[in-house]
C-alpha positions as CSV (number, residue, x, y, z in Angstrom):
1,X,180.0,137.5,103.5
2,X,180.0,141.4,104.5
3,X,180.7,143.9,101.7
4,X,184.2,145.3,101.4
5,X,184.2,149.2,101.1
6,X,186.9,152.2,100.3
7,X,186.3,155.6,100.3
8,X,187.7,157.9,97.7
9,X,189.0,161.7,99.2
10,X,191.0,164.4,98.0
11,X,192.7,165.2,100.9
12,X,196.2,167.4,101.3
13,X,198.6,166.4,104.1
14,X,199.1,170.0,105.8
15,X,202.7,169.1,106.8
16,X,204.1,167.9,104.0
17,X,203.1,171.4,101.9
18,X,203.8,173.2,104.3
19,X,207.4,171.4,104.5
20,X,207.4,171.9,100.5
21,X,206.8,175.7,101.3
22,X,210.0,176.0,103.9
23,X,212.3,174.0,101.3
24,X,211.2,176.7,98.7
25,X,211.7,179.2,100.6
26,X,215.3,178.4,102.0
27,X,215.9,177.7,98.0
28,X,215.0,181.2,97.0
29,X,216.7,183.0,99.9
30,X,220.1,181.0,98.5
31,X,219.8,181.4,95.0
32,X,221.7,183.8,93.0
33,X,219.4,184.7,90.8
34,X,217.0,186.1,93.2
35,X,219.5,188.3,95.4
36,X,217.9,191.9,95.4
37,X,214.7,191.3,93.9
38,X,212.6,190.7,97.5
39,X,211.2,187.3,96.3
40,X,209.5,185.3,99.2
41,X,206.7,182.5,99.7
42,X,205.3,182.3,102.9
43,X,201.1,181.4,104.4
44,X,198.9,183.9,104.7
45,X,196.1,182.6,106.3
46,X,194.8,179.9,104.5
47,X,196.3,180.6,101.2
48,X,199.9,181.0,100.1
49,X,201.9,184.2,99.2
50,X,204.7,185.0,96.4
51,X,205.9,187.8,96.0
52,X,208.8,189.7,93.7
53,X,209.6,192.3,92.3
54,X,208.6,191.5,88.5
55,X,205.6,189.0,87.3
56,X,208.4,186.7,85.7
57,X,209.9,186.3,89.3
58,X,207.2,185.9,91.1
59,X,206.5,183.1,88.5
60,X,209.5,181.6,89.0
61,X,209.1,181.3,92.9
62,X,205.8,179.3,91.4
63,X,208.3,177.3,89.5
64,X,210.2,176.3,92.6
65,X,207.2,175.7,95.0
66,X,205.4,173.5,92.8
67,X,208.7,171.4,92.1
68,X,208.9,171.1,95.8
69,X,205.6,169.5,96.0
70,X,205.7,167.3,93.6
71,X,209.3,165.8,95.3
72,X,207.1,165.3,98.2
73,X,204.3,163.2,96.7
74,X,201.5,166.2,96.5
75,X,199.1,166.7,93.3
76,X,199.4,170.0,91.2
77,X,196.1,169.1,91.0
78,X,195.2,170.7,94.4
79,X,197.2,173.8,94.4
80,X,195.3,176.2,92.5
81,X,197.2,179.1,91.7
82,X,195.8,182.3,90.6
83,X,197.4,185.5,87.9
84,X,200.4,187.4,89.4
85,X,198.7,191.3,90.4
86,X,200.9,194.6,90.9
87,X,200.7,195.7,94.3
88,X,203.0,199.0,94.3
89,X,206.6,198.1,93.4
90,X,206.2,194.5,93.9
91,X,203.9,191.6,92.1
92,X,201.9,189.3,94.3
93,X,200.5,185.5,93.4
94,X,198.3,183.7,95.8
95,X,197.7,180.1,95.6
96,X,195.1,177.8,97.3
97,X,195.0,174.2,98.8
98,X,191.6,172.5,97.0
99,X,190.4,169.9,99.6
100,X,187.6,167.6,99.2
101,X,185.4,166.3,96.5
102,X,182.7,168.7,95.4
103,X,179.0,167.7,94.5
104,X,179.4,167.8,90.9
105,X,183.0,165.6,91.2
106,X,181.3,163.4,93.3
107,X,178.6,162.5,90.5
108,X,180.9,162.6,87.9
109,X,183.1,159.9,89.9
110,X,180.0,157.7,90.4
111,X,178.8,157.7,87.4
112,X,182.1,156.3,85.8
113,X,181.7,154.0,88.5
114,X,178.5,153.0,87.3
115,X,178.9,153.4,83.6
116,X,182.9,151.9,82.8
117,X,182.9,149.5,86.3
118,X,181.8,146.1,87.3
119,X,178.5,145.1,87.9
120,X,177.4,145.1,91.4
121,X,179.8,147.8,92.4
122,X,177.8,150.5,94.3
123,X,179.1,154.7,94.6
124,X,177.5,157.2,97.2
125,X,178.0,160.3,97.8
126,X,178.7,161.4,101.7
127,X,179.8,165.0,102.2
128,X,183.1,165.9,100.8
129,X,184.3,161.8,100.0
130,X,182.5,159.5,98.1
131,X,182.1,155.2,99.6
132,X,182.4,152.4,96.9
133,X,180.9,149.4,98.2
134,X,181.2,145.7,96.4
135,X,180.9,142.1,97.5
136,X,183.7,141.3,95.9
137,X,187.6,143.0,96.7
138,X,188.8,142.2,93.3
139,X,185.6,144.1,91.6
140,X,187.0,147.1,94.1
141,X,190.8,147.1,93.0
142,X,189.4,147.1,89.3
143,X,187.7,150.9,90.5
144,X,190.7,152.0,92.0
145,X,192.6,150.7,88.7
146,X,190.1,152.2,86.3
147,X,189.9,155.9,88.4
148,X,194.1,156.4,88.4
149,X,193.8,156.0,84.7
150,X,191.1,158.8,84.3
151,X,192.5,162.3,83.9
152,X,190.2,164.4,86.3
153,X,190.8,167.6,87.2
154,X,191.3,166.9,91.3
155,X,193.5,164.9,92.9
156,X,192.0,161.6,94.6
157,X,193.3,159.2,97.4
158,X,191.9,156.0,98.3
159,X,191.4,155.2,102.1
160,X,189.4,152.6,104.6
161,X,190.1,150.2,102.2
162,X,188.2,147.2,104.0
């Protein structure tokens, strides 16, 4: 019998931030606590903007967006958000999407795979997603068991389960 196989990504579905960013940013435009003090969230580029006048604000607006992405299914884990920064009158935040599995994440995932899994359960590393191969299914659905119960640092979706 062939090998079944899944392969573990951290992935971020562009839409549904970028849905999570609208929502926030129709909720601060409404709310009464932000009326005068020029908060907003919007892309620029590839990362996303805050902005307000005071570092509490602009934290707030944080607050808000990351609320919004966790009522759409989307890690914390993969926004990584950096210090607010006075620019002039205003404070500034930018945030980042993290997408894909590093080197060093990859080898830390296979070797729990090796070291906590069952026997016979094979982990390799190709580019930014790691395969998990195994002869048996069962042996497979005890990885995906034993990985949602780690806490790592990134977030991790299983796909081309076969």
């Amino acid at each position: 019998m062939a090998d079944s196989s899944f392969d573990i990504v951290s992935k971020v579905e562009r839409q549904e931030v970028d849905n999570a960013l609208n929502q926030a940013a129709k909720e601060i435009a409404q709310r009464y606590d932000f009326k005068g003090v020029g908060a907003s969230i919007a892309w620029s580029g590839e990362k996303i903007e805050m902005r307000a006048s005071g570092e509490e604000r602009v934290k707030a607006v944080l607050d808000i967006f990351q609320a919004k992405l966790v009522k759409r299914g989307i890690s914390l884990k993969a926004l990584d958000a950096g210090e607010p920064q006075a620019s002039g009158k205003e404070y500034k935040l930018f945030a980042s999407l993290k997408e894909g599995i590093s080197q060093d994440d990859a080898k830390k995932v296979a070797k729990i795979i090796r070291d906590e899994g069952p026997k016979g359960v094979k982990a390799q590393v190709q580019g930014d997603e790691l395969r998990v191969t195994s002869k048996s299914r069962d042996a497979l659905q005890e990885i995906i068991t034993l990985l949602k119960g780690k806490d790592l640092e990134f977030p991790l979706q299983f796909v081309n389960y076969r």
